[in-house]
Structure formats: C-alpha cells, structure tokens
C-alpha positions in Angstrom: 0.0 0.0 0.0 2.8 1.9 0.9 4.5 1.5 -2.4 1.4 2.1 -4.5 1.1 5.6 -2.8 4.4 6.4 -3.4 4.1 5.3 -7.2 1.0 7.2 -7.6 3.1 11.0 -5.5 5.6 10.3 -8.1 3.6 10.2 -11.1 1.7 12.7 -10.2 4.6 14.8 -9.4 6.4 14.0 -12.8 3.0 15.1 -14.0 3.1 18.0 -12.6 6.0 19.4 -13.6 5.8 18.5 -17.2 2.6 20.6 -17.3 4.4 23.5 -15.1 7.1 23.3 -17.7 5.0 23.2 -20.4 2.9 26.2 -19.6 6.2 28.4 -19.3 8.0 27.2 -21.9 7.2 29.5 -24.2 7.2 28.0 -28.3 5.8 24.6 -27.3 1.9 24.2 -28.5 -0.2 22.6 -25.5 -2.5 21.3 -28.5 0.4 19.0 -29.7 1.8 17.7 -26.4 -1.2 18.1 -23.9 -1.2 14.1 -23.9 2.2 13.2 -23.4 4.5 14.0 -20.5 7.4 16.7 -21.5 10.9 17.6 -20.0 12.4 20.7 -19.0 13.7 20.8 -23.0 10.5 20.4 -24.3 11.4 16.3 -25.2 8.6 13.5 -24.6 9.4 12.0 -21.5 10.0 8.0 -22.4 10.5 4.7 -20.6 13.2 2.5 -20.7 11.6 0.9 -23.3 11.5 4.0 -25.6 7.6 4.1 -24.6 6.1 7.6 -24.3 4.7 8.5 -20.6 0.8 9.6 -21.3 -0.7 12.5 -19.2 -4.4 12.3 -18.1 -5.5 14.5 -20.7 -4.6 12.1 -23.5 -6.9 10.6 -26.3 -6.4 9.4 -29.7 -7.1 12.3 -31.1 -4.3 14.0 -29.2 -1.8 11.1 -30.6 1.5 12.1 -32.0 3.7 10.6 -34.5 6.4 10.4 -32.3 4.8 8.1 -29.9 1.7 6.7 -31.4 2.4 6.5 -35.4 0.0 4.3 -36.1 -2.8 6.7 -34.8 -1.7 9.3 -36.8 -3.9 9.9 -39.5 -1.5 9.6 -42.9 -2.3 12.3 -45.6 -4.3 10.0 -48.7 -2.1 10.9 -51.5 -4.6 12.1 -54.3 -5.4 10.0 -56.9 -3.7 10.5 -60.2 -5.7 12.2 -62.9 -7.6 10.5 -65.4 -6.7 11.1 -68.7 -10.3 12.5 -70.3 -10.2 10.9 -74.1 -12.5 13.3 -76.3 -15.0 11.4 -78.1 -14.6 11.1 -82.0 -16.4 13.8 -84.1 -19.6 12.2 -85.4 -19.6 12.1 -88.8 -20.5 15.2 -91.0 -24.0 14.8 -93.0 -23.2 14.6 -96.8 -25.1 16.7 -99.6 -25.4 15.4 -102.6 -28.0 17.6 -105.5 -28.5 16.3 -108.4 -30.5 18.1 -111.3 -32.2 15.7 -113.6 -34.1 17.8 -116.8 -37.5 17.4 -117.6 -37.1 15.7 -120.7 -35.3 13.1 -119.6 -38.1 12.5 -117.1 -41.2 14.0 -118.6 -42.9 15.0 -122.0 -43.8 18.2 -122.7 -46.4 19.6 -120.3 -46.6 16.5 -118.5 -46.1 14.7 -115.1 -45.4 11.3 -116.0 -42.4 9.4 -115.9 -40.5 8.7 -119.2 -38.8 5.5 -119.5 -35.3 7.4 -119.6 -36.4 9.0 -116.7 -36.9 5.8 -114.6 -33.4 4.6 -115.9 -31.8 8.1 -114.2 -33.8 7.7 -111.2 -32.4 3.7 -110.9 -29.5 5.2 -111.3 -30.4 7.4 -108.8 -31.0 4.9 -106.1 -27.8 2.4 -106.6 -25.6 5.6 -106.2 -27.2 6.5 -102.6 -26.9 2.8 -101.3 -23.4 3.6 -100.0 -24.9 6.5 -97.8 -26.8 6.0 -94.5 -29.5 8.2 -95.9 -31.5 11.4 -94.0 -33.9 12.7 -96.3 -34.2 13.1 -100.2 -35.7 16.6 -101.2 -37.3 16.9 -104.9 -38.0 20.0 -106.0 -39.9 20.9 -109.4 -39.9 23.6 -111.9 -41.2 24.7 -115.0 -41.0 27.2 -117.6 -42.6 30.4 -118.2 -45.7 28.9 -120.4 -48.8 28.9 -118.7 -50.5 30.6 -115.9 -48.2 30.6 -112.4 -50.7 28.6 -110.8 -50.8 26.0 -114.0 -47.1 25.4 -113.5 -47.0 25.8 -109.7 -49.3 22.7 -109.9 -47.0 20.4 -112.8 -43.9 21.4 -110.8 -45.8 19.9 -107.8 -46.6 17.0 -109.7 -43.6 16.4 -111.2 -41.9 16.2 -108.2 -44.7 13.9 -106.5 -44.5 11.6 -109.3 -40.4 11.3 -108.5 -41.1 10.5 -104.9 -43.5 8.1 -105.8 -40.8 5.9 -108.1 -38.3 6.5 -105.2 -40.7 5.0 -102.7 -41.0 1.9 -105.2 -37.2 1.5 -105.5 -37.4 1.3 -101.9 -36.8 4.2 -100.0 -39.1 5.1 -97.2 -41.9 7.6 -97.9 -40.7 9.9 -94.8 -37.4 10.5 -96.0 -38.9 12.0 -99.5 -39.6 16.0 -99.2 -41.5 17.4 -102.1 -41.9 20.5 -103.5 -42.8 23.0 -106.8 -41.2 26.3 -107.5 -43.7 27.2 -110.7 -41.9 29.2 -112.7 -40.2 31.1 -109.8 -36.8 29.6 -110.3 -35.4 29.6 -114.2 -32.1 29.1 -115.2 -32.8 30.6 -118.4 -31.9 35.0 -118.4 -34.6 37.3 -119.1 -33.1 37.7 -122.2 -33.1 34.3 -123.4 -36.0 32.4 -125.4 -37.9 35.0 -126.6 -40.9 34.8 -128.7 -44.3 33.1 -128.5 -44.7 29.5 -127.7 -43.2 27.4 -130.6 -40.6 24.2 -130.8 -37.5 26.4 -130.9 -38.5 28.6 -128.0 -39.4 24.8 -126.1 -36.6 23.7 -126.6 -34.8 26.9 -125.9 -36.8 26.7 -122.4 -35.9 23.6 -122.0 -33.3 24.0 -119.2 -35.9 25.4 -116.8 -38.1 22.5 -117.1 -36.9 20.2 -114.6 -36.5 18.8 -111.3 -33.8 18.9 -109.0 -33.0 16.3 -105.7 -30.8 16.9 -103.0 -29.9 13.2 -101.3 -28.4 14.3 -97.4 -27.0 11.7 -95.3 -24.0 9.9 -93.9 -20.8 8.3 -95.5 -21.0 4.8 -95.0 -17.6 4.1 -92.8 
C-alpha cells in the first residue's frame, strides 16, 4: 500500500512538472503535447523501453507521430488524374444535289415518268446505297408557259411523281420531301428564249423544265 502511494506522488509529481514546464515554456503548442509528459527541454518524456509517458488528458485524437504513429492519420495521396479521351467527331452529313431535266423525265407539259427518266432515277437509287440516308428533297420547276398557278401545280406533280418511283425502289416515304417552284426559279436569263410558244423557243426553255434532288445523309464508314 505503501508502495502504491508512493508510485502514484511520483507520477503525479512528474506530471506535474511536465505541465508547469510546459505552460512556461514559451514556443511549445499545449495542443500537440497536452497528452504526453514533456521535460524541462521540451522532449517527450519516455520509458526504458523508448515508450512515451501519457498524461491524463490524452486521447487518440491528441496522438503524436512520435509516440503513437499508427494513430496518426497519414495524408491519402490524391489519386492520379484520369486522362479524359474526347470522343470522336460524329460524322458530318453529306449533300449530294442532283438536277435531272424534264425531258429526260417527262414530256412536254406532262407529269409522268418517261422510260429514260426511270433509268436516271435507278441510277439514282444504286448511287445513294453507300450512304446511311437522312432525307431526299425533290423540287420541281417549269418554264414560263402557262398561268403561275398551272405550272405551280405540274412542278408539284412532277416532283410527286419522282417520290413516288423512289418509294417503289425502296426508299421510305418519310425520308422523301417534295416541293414546286412554278416558274419562280429559271435558269434561263430574261433575255433568253424570246418569242411566243413554238418548238424552238421549247426547246430553248428547256433548261428550266426540270426537277432537281438533294440526297443528305451519312458516309457509310
């Protein structure tokens, strides 16, 4: 009994003169040693066995390296950054127009397909099999003969009757646009074709009569 009460004056002595030297030491911060016992030159008082002497303040929290490494929390080293690979372009739609004449496709004043115009339109469809397709538009025309709402309505036609083959080769109606310019559009100047209606000035005209389709889609990779 006598022993233990000796034990416990000398701890609490050693105790008490780490804190004293602790709070008038000046440089020392009591938030990094408050748990440990410390010298008169501000070392960690250790055993024997190289064992750190613990004050009654101390808590894992207040663990140093020094004495308790392995409650030390150890910076996490930050992850390496990952490499961000931009993804490839998607590919670029591609425009192909093609302008097939009227009299290759239709007689005179008319709407329906010639045989030579079938064969260009065949022709047509085997060149756009290579292309993931969008949309086809067809867009008619005529010349100046007639009343605007005469050839509004053939160059609507004409370019109905195109979709309609299409659509038989094949290709889906919803990717066929249609539409008639009339006589809006020529390619023929002002200047050009004069004179009443005749076969010279037909023919003459002849580049204004016609239908022209724009194929839009994708390169096939």
């Amino acid at each position: 009994m006598i022993n233990s009460a000796k034990h416990s004056l000398l701890l609490a002595t050693l105790l008490g003169l780490s804190m004293s030297a602790l709070a008038q030491t000046p440089g020392i911060d009591r938030k990094d040693t408050i748990g440990y016992v410390i010298d008169q030159r501000d070392n960690v008082v250790k055993s024997g066995f190289g064992l750190c002497w613990r004050t009654g303040f101390w808590t894992p929290a207040l663990a140093i390296a020094e004495c308790d490494p392995d409650l030390v929390k150890k910076p996490v080293p930050a992850a390496p950054p990952v490499a961000v690979v931009p993804p490839a372009p998607a590919p670029k739609p591609a425009a192909q127009k093609v302008t097939l004449a009227a009299d290759a496709l239709f007689d005179f004043d008319k709407a329906v397909l010639r045989p030579e115009g079938k064969a260009k339109l065949d022709k047509l469809t085997d060149d756009i099999k290579g292309i993931k397709l969008e949309v086809i538009i067809a867009v008619g025309h005529a010349d100046r003969f007639g009343s605007d709402a005469y050839n509004q309505k053939l160059s609507e036609k004409r370019a109905a009757a195109v979709k309609t083959y299409l659509v038989a080769k094949g290709i889906e109606p919803n990717r066929v646009y249609t539409e008639g310019k009339g006589e809006k559009q020529p390619i023929t100047k002002p200047d050009q074709c004069k004179g009443p209606k005749s076969k010279k000035t037909i023919d003459c005209l002849q580049p204004d009569r016609r239908v022209e389709i724009e194929v839009i889609g994708t390169k096939a990779q």
